[in-house]
Structure formats: structure tokens, C-alpha cells
C-alpha positions in Angstrom: -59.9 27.2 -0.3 -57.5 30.0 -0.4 -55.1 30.8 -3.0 -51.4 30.4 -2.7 -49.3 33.3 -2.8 -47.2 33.2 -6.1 -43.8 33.7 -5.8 -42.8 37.4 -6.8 -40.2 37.1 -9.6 -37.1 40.1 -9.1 -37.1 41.6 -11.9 -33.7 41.2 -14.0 -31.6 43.9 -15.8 -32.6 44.7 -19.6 -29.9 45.2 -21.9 -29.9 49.0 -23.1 -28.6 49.4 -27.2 -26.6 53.0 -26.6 -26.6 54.3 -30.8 -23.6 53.7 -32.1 -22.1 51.3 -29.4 -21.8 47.7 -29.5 -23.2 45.6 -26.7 -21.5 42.0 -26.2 -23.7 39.2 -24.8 -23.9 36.0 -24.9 -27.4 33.7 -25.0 -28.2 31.6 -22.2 -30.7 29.7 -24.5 -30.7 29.1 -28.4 -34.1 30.3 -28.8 -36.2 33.6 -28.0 -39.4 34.1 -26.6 -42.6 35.8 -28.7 -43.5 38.5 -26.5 -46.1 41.3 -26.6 -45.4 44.3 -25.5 -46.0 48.4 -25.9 -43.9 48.0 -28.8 -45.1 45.4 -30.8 -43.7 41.8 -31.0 -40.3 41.5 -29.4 -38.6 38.6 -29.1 -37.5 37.8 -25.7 -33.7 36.3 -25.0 -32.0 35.7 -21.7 -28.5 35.9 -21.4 -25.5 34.4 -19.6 -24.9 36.6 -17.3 -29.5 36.6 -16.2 -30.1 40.0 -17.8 -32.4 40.1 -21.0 -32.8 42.3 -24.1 -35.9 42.3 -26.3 -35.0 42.5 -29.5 -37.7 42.8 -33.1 -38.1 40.0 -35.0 -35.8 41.1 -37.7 -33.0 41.3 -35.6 -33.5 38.2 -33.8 -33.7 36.6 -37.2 -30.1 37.8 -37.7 -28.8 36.1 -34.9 -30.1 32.8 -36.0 -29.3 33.5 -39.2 -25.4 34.1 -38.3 -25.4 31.0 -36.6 -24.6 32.1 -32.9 -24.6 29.4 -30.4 -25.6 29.3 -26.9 -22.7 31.1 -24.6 -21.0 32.1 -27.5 -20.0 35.8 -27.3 -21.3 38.4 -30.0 -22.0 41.9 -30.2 -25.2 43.7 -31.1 -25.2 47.4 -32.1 -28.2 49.6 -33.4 -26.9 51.6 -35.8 -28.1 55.5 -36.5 -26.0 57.9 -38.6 -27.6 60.9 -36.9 -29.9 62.0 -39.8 -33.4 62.9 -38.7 -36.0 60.4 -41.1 -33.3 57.6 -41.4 -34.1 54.3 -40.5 -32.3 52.9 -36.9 -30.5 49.4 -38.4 -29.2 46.5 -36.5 -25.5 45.0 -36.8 -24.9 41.4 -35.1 -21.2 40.4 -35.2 -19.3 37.2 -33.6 -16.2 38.6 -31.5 -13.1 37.3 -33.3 -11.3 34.4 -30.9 -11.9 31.6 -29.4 -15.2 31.0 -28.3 -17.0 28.9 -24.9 -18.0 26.3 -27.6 -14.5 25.1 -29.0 -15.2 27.2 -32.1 -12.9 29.9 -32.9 -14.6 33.3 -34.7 -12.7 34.6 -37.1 -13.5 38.1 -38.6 -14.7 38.6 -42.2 -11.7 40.4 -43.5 -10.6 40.1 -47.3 -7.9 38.3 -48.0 -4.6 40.5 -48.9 -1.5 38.9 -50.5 0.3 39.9 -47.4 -1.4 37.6 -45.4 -0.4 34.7 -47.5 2.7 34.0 -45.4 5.5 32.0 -47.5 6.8 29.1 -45.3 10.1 29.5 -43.9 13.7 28.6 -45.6 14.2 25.6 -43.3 10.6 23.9 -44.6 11.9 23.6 -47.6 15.1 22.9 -46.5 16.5 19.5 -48.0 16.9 16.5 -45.8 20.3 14.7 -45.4 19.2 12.7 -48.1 18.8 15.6 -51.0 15.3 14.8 -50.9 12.6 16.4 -48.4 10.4 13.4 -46.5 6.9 12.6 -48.6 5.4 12.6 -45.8 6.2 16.2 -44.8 5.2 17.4 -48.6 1.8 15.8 -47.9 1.6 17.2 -44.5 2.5 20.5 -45.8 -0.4 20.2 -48.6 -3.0 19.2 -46.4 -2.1 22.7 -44.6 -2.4 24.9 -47.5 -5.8 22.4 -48.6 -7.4 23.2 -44.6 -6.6 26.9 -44.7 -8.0 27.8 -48.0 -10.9 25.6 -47.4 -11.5 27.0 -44.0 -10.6 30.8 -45.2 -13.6 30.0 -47.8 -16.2 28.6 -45.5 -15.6 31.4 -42.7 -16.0 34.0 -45.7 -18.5 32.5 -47.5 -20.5 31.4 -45.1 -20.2 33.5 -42.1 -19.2 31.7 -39.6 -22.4 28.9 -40.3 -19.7 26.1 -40.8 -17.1 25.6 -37.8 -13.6 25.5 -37.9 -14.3 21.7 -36.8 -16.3 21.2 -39.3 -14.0 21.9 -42.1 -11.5 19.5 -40.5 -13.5 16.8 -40.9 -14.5 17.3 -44.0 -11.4 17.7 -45.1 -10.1 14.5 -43.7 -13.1 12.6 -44.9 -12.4 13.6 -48.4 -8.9 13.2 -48.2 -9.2 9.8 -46.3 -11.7 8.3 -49.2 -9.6 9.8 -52.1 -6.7 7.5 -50.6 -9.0 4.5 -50.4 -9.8 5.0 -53.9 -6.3 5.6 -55.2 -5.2 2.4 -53.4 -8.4 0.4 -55.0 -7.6 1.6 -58.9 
């Protein structure tokens, strides 16, 4: 019997790491490929847009380790500061906005009192009453309860926990707190 002709595969574009300059991509799938190579073991990942970069394990690891989902935009830069003998090191960021997923990346940036913005004169603003609507007041505190919780999971946990994520647990808690206020 003869053999059938394999298909040949074209070959697709490999991301180059320029020193110094971050690359954006975004993964096509959520896990790598353990491949062999010249170099070692690499770890294999195809992107979005069908080009692929081969990365070492420890950076890979990074990405997993930040939590970056599939089509979700992030930027990978190897990192030299020029002297000869030092050691070549690996930065994975998310892109700050709002990402193919729903999810919205926010950078790590401490928090500085001037970003703490006061709410404006009409929100506190009596009503015709002389007395501002409960409801508003607990809308207002649920607010200042998401932010800070979401400022604290973004900082504290890089990104791992969604935006979404907080909201939900935030309205769980909040929701079962006024179950149990009602029951006592």
C-alpha cells in the first residue's frame, strides 16, 4: 500500500520579545504545550491572532499565575538593564480596560487620597422633606462597600478575582445580612 501524503502545515509567525519592549497578545487557548526544542523545554502557546511564542516554564507559570484568560489582552516584556552577567527577567501585565471577557483590568496603582473622590453637593443634598431617601443612603453605602472591596481584591489579588466576582459577593453578603436582620 502506499503512504498518504501528509498535509504540509505553513508555518505560522513566532512572536519576537525585543529587550525592553512590551509585546501584547492575547491566548487563543488557556493552556500551553510542553515542547522540546534547542533550548530546552518551552512551553508552546497559540495566540488569537494564529502566531505563537515559546515561552520557559517560568514564565508561562506567570501567566497562569496572574490569572489571564483566553482572548484576554496582556503584555509580555523580557526585561535586561543592559549589564553584561545580569539575568534577562520576564514581566507579564493585564492591559488596563475592558477586556473580550466582560472583565475590566484595572492597573495596580496605590491608592492616593486624591483619588478618593468626595460625592458631589447635590448627593447630599436634602430632599423636600429635610430628610434624604433611605433608600439612596443605602444605595450610596453599598457603593463605597463595592469599591473598597473591589479596590482590595484587584490589589490584593491581582486581578485573580473579577470585578463580577466581587459583585456577587458583595450582594450575597449583603442579601443574607438582611435576611438575618429581618429573622432576629
Amino acid at each position: 500500500m502506499a503512504a498518504q501524503a501528509q498535509p504540509q502545515r505553513t508555518p505560522r509567525d513566532v512572536v519576537e520579545f525585543a529587550l525592553n519592549v512590551p509585546v501584547t497578545v492575547a491566548l487563543k487557548y488557556g493552556q500551553g504545550k510542553i515542547v522540546s526544542s534547542q533550548y530546552g523545554e518551552r512551553v508552546l502557546f497559540t495566540l488569537v491572532d494564529n502566531r505563537v511564542m515559546f515561552l520557559d516554564p517560568a514564565t508561562a507559570g506567570r501567566i497562569e499565575a496572574a490569572g489571564i484568560n483566553v482572548r484576554e489582552n496582556f503584555t509580555i516584556t523580557q526585561k535586561w538593564d543592559g549589564v553584561k552577567g545580569s539575568p534577562r527577567t520576564w514581566e507579564v501585565a493585564r492591559l488596563a480596560g475592558e477586556q473580550p471577557n466582560g472583565t475590566l483590568a484595572i492597573p495596580n496603582a496605590p491608592p492616593s487620597p486624591a483619588a478618593t473622590p468626595k460625592p458631589p453637593a447635590s448627593a447630599t443634598a436634602a430632599t423636600p422633606n429635610g430628610a434624604r431617601s433611605l433608600l439612596v443612603q443605602e444605595a450610596d453605602a453599598l457603593v463605597d462597600a463595592f469599591a473598597q472591596v473591589l479596590e482590595r481584591a484587584l490589589t490584593t489579588y491581582q486581578g485573580r478575582i473579577k470585578p463580577d466576582e466581587v459583585r456577587s459577593l458583595l450582594l450575597s453578603a449583603y442579601i443574607q445580612r438582611r435576611q438575618l436582620s429581618t429573622c432576629a
